[in-house]
C-alpha positions as CSV (number, residue, x, y, z in Angstrom):
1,X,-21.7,12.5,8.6
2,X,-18.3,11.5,7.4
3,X,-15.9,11.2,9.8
4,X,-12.8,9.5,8.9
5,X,-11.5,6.6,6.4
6,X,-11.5,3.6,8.0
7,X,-9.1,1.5,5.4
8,X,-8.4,1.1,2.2
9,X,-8.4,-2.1,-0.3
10,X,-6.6,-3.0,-3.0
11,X,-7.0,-6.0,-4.7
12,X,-4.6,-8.6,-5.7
13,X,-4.5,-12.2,-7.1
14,X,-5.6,-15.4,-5.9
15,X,-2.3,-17.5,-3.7
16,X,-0.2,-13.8,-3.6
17,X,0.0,-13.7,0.3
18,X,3.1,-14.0,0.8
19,X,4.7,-11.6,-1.7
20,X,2.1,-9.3,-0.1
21,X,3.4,-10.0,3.1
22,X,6.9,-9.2,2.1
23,X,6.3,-6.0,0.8
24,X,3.8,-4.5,3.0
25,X,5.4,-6.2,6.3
26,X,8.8,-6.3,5.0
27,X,9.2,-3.0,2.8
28,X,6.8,-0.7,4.0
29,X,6.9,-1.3,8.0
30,X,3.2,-1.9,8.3
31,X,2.1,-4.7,10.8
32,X,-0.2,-7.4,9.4
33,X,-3.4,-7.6,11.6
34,X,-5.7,-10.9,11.7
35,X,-8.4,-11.1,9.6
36,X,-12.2,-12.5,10.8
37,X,-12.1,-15.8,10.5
38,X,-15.2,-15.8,8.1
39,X,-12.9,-13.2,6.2
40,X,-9.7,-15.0,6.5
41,X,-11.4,-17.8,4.6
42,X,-11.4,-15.6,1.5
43,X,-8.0,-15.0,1.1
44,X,-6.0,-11.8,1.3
45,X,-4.5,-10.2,4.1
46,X,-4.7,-6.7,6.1
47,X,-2.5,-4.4,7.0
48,X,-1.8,-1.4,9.5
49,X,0.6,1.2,10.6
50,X,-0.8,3.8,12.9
51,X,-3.9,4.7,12.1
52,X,-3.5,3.9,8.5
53,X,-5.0,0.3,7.0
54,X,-5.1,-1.1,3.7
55,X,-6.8,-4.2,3.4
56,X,-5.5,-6.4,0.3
57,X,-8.4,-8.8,-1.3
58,X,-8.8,-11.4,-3.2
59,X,-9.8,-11.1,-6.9
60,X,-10.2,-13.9,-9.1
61,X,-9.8,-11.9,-12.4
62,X,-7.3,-9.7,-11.1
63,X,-6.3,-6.4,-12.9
64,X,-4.1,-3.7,-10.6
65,X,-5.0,-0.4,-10.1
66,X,-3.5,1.6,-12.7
67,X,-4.6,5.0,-11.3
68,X,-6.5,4.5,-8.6
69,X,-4.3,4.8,-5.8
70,X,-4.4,5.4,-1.7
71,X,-2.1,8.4,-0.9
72,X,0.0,7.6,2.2
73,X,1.6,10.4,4.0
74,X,5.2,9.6,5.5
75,X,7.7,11.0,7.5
76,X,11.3,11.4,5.9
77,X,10.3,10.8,2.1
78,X,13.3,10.8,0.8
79,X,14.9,7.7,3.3
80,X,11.1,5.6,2.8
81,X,11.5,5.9,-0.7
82,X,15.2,4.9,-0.8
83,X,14.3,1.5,1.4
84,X,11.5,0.9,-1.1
85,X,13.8,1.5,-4.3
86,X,16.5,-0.7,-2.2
87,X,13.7,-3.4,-2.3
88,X,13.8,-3.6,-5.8
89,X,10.2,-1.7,-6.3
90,X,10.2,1.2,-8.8
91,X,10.0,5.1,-7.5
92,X,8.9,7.5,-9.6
93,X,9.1,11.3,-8.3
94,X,6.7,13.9,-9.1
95,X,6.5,17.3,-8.3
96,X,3.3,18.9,-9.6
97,X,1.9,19.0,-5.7
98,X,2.1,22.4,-4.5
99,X,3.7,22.3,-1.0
100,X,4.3,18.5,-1.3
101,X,7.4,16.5,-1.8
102,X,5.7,13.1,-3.1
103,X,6.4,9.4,-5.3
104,X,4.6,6.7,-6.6
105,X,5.5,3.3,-6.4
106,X,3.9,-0.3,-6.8
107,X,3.4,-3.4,-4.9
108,X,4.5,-6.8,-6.3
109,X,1.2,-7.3,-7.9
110,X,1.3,-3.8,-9.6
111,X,-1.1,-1.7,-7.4
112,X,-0.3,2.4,-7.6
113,X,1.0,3.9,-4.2
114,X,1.5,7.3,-4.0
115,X,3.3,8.6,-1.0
116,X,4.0,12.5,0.0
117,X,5.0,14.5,2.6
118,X,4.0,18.1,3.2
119,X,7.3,20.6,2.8
């Protein structure tokens, strides 16, 4: 029985740590957590803010996720996606969620975010 998602991954390309770092630490507020060591060895780092995790991995041919996407509720849409815009990542707005105020964004490898907020 299903009982909860655990994390997410996303992929991204080999030696882009840092701009990971940057944007998941730095413009999103999420806390980078250690990595296994047998897992560190592979490159890529994790991520967490409250019970939320997305785990970025390393792919050799590299292609971001155009669709595919982890939806991240937030609190106060409208200031997260103004410090995300302010950051120099794009915002798109889209209202075709019933009872939802929600955007999309991308990270600085091109992975889809989507993040929403009930009304």
């Amino acid at each position: 029985m299903l009982i909860a998602v655990d994390h997410v991954q996303l992929a991204a390309p080999p030696g882009a740590e840092e701009l990971l770092r940057s944007y998941y630490a730095g413009v999103l507020g999420m806390t980078e957590i250690p990595k296994p060591p047998l897992l560190a060895a592979r490159g890529g780092c994790w991520f967490e803010a409250g019970f939320v995790q997305l785990h970025l991995g390393v792919e050799e041919d590299f292609r971001p996720a155009e669709q595919a996407h982890p939806g991240l509720r937030v609190r106060d849409i409208e200031a997260y996606a103004a410090r995300i815009a302010a950051a120099g990542a794009p915002v798109t707005w889209d209202d075709a969620l019933p009872r939802h105020r929600r955007c999309y964004s991308r990270d600085p490898v091109g992975n889809r975010l989507e993040f929403l907020q009930p009304r």
